[in-house]
The first five atom37 places (N, CA, C, CB, O) and aatype in JSON, in Angstrom:
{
  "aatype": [20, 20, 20, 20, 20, 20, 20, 20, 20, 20, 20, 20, 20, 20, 20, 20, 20, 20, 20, 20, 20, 20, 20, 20, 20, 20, 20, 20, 20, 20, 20, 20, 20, 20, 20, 20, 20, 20, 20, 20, 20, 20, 20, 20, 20, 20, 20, 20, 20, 20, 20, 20, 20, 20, 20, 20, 20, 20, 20, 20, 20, 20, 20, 20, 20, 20, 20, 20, 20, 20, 20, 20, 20, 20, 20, 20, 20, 20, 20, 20, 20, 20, 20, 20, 20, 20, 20, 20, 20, 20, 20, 20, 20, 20, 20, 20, 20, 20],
  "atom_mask": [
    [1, 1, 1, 1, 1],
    [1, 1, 1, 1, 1],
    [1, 1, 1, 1, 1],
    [1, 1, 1, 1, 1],
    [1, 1, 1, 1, 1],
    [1, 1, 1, 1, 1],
    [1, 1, 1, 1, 1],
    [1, 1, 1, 1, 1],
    [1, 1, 1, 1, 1],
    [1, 1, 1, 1, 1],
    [1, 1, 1, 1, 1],
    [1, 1, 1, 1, 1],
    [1, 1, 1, 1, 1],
    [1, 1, 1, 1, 1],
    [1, 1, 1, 1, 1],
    [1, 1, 1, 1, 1],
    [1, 1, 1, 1, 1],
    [1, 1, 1, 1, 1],
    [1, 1, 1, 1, 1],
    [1, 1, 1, 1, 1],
    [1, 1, 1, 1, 1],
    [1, 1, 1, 1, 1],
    [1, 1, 1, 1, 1],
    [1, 1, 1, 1, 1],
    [1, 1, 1, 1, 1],
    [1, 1, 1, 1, 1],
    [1, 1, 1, 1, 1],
    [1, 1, 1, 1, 1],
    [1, 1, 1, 1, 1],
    [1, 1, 1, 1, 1],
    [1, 1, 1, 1, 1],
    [1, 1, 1, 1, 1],
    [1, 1, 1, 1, 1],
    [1, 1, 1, 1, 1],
    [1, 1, 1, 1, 1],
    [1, 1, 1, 1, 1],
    [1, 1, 1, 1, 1],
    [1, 1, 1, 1, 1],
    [1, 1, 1, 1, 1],
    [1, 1, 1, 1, 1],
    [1, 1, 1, 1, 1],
    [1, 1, 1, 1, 1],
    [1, 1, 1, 1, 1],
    [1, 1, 1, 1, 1],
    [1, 1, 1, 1, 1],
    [1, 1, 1, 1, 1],
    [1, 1, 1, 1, 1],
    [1, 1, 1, 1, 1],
    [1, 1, 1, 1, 1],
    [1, 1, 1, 1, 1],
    [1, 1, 1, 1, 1],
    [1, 1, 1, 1, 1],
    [1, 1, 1, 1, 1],
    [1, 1, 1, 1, 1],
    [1, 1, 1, 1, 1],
    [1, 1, 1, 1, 1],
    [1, 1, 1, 1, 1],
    [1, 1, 1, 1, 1],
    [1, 1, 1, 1, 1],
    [1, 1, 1, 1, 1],
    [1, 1, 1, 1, 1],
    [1, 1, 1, 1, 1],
    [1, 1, 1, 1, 1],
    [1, 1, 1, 1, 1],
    [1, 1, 1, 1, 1],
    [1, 1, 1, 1, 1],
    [1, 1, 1, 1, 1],
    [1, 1, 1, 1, 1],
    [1, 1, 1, 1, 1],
    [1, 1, 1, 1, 1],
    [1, 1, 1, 1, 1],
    [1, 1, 1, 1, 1],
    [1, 1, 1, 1, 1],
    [1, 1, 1, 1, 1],
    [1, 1, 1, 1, 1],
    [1, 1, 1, 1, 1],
    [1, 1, 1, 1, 1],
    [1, 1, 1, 1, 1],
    [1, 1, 1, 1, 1],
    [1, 1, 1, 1, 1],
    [1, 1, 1, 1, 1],
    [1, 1, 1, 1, 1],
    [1, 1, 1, 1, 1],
    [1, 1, 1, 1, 1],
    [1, 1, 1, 1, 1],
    [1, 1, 1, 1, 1],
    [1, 1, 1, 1, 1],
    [1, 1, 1, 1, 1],
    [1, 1, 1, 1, 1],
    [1, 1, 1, 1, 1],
    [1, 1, 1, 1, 1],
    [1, 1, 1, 1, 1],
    [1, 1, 1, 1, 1],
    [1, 1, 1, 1, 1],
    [1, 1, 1, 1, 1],
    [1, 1, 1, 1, 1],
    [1, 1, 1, 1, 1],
    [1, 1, 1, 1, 1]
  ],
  "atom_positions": [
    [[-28.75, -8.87, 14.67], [-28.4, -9.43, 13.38], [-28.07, -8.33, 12.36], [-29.54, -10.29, 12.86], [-27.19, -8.41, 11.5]],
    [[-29.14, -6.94, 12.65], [-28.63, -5.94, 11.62], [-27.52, -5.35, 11.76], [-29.38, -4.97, 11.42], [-27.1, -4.81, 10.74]],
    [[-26.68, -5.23, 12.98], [-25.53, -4.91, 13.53], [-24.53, -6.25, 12.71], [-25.69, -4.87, 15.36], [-23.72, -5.51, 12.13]],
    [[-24.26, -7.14, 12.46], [-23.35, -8.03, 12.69], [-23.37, -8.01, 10.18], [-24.11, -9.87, 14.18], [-22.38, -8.16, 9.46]],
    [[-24.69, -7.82, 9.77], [-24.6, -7.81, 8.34], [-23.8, -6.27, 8.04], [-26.26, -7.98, 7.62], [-23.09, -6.06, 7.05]],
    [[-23.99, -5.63, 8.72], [-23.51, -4.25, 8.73], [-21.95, -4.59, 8.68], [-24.05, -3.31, 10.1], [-21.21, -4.25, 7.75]],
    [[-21.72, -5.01, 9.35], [-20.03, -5.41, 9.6], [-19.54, -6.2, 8.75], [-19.65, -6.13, 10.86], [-18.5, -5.97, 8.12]],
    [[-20.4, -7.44, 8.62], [-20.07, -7.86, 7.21], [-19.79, -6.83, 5.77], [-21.24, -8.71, 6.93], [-18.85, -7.22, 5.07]],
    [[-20.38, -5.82, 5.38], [-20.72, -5.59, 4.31], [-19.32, -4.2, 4.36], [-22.54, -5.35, 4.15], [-18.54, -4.08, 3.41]],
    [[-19.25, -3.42, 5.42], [-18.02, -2.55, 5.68], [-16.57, -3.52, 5.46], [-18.15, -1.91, 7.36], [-15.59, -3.2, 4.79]],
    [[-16.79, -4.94, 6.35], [-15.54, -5.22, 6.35], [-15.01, -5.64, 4.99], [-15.33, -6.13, 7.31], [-13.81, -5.58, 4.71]],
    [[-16.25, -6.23, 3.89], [-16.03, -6.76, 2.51], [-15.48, -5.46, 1.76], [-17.49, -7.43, 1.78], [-14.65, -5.39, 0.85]],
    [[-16.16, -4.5, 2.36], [-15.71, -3.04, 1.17], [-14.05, -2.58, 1.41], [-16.87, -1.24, 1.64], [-13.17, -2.42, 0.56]],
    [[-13.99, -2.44, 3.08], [-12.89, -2.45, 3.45], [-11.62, -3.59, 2.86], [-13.2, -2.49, 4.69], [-10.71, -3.09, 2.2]],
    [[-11.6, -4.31, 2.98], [-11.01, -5.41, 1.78], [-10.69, -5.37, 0.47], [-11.7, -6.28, 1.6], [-9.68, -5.91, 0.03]],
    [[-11.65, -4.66, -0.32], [-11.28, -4.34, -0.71], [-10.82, -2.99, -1.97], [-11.39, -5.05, -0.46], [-10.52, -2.82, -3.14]],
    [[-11.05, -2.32, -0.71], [-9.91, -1.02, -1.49], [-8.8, -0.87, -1.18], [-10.17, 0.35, -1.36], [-8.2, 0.15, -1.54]],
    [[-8.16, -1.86, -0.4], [-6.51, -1.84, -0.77], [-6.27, -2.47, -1.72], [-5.55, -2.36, 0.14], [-5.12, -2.33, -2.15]],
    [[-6.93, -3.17, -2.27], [-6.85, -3.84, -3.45], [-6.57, -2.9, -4.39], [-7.96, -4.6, -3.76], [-5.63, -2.93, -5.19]],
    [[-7.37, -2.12, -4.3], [-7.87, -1.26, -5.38], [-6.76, 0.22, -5.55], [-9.6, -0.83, -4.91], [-6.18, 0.71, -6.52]],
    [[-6.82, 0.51, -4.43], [-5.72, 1.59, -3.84], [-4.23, 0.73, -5.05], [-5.44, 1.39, -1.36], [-3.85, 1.1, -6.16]],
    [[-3.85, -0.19, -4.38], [-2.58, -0.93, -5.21], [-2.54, -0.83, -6.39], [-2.43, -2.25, -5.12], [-1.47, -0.51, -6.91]],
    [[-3.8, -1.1, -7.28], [-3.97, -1.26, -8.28], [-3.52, 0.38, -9.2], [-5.34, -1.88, -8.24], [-2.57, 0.51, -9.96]],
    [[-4.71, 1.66, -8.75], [-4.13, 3.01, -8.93], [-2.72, 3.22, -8.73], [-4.74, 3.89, -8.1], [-2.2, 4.16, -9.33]],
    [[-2.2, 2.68, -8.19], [-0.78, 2.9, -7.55], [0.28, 1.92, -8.48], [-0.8, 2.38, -5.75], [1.36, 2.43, -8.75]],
    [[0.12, 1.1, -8.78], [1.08, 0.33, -9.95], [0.55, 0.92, -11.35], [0.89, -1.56, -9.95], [1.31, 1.14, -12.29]],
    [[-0.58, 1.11, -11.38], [-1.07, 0.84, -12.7], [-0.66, 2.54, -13.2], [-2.95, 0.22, -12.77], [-0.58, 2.84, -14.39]],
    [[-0.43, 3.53, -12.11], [0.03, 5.3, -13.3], [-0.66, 5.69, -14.27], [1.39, 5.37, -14.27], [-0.37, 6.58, -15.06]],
    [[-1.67, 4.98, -14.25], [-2.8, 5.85, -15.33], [-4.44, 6.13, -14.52], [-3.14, 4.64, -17.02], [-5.03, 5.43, -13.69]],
    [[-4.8, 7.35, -15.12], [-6.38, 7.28, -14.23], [-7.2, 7.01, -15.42], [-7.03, 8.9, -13.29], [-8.1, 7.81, -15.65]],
    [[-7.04, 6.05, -16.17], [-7.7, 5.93, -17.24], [-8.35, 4.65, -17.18], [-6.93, 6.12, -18.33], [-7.63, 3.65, -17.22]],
    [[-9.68, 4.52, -17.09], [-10.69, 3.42, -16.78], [-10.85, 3.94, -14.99], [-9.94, 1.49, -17.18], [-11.28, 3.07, -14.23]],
    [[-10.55, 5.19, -14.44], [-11.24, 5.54, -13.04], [-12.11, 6.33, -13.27], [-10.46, 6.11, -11.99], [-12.18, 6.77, -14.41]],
    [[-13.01, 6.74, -12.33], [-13.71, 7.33, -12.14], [-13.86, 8.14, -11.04], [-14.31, 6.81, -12.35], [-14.0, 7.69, -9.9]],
    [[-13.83, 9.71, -11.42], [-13.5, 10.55, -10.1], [-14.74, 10.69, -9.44], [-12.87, 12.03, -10.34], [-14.89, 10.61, -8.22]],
    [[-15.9, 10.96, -10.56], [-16.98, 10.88, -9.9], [-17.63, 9.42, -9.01], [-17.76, 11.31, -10.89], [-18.58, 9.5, -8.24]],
    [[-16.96, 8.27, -9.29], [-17.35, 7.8, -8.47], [-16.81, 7.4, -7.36], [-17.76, 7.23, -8.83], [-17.19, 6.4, -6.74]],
    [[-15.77, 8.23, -7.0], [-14.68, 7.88, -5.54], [-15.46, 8.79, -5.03], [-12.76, 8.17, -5.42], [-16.17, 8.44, -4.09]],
    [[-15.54, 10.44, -5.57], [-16.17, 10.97, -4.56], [-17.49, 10.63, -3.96], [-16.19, 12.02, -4.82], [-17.76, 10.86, -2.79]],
    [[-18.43, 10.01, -4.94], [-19.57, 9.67, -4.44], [-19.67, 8.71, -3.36], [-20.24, 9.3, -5.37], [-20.55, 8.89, -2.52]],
    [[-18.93, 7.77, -3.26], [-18.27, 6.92, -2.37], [-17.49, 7.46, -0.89], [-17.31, 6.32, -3.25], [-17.82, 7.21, 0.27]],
    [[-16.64, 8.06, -1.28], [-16.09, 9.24, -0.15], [-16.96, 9.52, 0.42], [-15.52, 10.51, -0.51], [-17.03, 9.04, 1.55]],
    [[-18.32, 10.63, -0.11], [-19.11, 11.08, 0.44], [-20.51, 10.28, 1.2], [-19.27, 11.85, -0.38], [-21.44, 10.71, 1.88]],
    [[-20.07, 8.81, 0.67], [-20.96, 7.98, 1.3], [-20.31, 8.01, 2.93], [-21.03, 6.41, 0.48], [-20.77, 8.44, 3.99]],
    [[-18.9, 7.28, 2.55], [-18.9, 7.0, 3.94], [-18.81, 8.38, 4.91], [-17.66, 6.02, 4.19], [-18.31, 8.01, 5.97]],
    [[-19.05, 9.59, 4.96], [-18.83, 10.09, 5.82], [-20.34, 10.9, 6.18], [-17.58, 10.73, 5.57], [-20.65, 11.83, 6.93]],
    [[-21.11, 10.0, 5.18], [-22.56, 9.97, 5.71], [-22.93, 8.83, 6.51], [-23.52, 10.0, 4.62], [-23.86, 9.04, 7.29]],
    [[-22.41, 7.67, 6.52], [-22.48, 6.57, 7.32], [-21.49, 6.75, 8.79], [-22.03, 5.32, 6.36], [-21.79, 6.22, 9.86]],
    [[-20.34, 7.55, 8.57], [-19.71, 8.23, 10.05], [-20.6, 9.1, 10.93], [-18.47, 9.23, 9.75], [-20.74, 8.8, 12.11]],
    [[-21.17, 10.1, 10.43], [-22.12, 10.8, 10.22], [-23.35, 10.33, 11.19], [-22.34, 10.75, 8.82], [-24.01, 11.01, 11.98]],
    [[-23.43, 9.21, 10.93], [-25.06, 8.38, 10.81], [-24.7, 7.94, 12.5], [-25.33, 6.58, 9.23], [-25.43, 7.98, 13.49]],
    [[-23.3, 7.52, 12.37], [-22.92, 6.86, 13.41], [-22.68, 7.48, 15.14], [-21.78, 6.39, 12.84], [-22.73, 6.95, 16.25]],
    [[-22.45, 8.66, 14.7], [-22.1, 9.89, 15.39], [-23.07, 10.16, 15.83], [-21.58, 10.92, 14.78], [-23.11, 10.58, 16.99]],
    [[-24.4, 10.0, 14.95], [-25.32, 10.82, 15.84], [-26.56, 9.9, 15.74], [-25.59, 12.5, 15.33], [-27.59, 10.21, 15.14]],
    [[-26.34, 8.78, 16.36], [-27.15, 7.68, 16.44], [-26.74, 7.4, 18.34], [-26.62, 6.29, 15.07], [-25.64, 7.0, 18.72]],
    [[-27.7, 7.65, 19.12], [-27.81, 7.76, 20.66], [-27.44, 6.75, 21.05], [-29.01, 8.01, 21.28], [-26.47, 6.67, 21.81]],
    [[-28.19, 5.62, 20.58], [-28.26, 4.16, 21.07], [-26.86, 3.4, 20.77], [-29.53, 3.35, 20.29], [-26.5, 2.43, 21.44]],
    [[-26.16, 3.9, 19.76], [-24.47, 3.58, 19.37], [-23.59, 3.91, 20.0], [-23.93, 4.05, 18.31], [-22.69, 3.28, 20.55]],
    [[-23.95, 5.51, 19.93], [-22.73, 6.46, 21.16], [-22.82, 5.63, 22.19], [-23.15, 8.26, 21.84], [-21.79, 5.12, 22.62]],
    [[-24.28, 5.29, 22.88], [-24.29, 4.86, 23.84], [-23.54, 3.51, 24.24], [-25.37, 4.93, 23.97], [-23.25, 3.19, 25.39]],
    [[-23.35, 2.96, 23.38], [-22.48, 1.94, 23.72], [-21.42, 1.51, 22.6], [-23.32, 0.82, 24.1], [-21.26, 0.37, 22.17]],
    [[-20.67, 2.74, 22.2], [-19.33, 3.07, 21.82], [-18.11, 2.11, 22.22], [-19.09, 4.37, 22.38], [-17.34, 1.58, 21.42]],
    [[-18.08, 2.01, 23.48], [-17.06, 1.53, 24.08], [-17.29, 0.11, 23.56], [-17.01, 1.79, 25.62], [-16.17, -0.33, 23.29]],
    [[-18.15, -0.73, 23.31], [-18.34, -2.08, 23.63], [-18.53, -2.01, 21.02], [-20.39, -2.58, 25.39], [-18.21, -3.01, 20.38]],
    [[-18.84, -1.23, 20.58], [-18.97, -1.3, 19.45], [-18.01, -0.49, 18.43], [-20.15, -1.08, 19.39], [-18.25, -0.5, 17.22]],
    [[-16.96, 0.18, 18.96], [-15.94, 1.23, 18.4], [-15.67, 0.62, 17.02], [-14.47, 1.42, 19.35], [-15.85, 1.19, 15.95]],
    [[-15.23, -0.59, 17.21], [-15.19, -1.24, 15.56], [-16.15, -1.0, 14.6], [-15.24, -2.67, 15.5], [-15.91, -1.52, 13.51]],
    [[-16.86, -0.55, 14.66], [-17.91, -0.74, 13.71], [-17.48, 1.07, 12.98], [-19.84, -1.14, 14.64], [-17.48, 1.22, 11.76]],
    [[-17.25, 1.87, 13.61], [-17.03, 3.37, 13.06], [-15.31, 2.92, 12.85], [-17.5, 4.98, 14.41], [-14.97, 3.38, 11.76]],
    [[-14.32, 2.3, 13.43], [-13.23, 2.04, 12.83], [-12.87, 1.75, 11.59], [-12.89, 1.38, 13.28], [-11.8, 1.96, 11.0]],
    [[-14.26, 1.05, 11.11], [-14.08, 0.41, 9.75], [-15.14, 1.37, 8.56], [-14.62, -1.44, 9.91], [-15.05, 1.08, 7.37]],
    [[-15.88, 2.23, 8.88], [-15.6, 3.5, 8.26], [-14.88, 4.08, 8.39], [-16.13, 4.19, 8.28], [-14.85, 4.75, 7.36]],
    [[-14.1, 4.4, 9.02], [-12.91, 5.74, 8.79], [-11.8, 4.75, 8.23], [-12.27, 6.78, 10.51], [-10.99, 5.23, 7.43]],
    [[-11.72, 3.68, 8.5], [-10.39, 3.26, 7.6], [-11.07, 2.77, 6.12], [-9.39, 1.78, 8.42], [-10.25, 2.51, 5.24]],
    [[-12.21, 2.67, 5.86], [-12.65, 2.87, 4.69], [-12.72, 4.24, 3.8], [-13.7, 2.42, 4.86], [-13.05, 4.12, 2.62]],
    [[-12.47, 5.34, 4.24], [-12.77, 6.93, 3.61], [-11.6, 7.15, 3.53], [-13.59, 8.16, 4.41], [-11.24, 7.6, 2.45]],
    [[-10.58, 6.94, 4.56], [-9.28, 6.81, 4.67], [-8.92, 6.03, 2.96], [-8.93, 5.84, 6.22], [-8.61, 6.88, 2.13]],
    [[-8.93, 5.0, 2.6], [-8.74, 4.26, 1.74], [-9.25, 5.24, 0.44], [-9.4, 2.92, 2.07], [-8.58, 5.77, -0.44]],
    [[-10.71, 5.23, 0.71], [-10.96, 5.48, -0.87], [-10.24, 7.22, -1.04], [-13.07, 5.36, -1.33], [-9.84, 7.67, -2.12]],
    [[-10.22, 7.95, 0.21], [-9.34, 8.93, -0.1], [-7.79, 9.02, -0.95], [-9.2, 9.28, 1.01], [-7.43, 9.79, -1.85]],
    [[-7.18, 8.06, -0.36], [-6.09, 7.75, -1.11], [-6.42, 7.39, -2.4], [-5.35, 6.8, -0.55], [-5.68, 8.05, -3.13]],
    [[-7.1, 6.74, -3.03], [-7.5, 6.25, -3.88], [-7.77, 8.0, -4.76], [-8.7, 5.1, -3.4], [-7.32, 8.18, -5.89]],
    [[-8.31, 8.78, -4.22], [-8.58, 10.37, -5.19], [-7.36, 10.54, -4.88], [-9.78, 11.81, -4.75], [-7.13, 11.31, -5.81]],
    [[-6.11, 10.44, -4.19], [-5.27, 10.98, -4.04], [-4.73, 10.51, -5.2], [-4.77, 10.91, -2.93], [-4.56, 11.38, -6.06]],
    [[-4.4, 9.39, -5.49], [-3.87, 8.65, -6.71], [-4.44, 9.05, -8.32], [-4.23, 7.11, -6.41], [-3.68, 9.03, -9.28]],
    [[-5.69, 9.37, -8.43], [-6.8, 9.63, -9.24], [-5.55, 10.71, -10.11], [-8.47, 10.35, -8.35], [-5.03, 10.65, -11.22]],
    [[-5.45, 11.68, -8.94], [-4.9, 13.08, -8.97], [-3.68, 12.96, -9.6], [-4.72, 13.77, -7.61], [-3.35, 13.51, -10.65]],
    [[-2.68, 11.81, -8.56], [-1.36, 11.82, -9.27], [-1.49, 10.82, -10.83], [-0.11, 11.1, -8.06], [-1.13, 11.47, -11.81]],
    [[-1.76, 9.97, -11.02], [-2.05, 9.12, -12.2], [-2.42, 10.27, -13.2], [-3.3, 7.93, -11.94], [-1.56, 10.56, -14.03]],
    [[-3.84, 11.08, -13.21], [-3.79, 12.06, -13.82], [-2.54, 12.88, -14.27], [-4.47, 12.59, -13.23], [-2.46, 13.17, -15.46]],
    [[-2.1, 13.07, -13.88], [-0.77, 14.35, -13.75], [0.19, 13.67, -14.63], [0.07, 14.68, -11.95], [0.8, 14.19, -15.57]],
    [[0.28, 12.06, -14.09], [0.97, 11.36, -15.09], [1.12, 11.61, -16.15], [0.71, 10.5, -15.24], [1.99, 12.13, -16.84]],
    [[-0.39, 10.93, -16.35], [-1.26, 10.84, -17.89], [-0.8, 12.13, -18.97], [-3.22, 11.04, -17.56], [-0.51, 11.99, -20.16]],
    [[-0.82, 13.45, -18.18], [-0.67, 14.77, -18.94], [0.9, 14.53, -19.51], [-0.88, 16.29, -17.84], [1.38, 14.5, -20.64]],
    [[1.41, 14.39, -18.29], [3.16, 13.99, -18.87], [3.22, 13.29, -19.88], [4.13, 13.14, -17.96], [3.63, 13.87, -20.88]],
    [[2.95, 12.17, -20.0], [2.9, 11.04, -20.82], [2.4, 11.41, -22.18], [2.08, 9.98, -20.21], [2.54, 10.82, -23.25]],
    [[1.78, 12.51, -21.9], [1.48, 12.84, -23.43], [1.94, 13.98, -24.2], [0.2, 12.96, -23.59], [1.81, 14.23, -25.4]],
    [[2.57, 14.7, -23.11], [3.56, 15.9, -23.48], [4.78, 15.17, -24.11], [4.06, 16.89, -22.08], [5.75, 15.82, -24.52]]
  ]
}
């Protein structure tokens, strides 16, 4: 059961930061983001990759659970883009006011 809420709760996050990703991405401003909290986030999930990697009883049956680390890395993947955007929106912002 703790396996299956786990998946729930990755796949809800996963969901949505493309949302969110889109949003940085139309919207050209990093104003109302927060860098500190992408990275803190970033750095979550690659403590939960991390976790996953070196958890015996998982490796051990990798083959039959691969989804479950799929949907961290396409989650870090995401919120990465998301600092990627942070960065360009920023850069914007400077223009925009020059």
């Amino acid at each position: 059961m703790s396996e299956i809420l786990e998946i729930v709760m990755v796949v809800s996050f996963g969901a949505s930061w493309p949302l969110n990703v889109m949003k940085s991405y139309k919207a050209r401003t990093a104003k109302g983001k927060s860098l500190s909290f992408l990275c803190l986030i970033f750095f979550g999930y690659i403590a939960g990759i991390a976790s996953k990697l070196m958890n015996k009883a998982y490796m051990e049956a990798f083959s039959e659970k691969w989804y479950v680390l799929f949907f961290y890395v396409l989650n870090l993947l995401m919120v990465g883009t998301d600092i990627v955007l942070y960065f360009r929106n920023k850069a914007l912002d400077k223009k925009g006011e020059a």
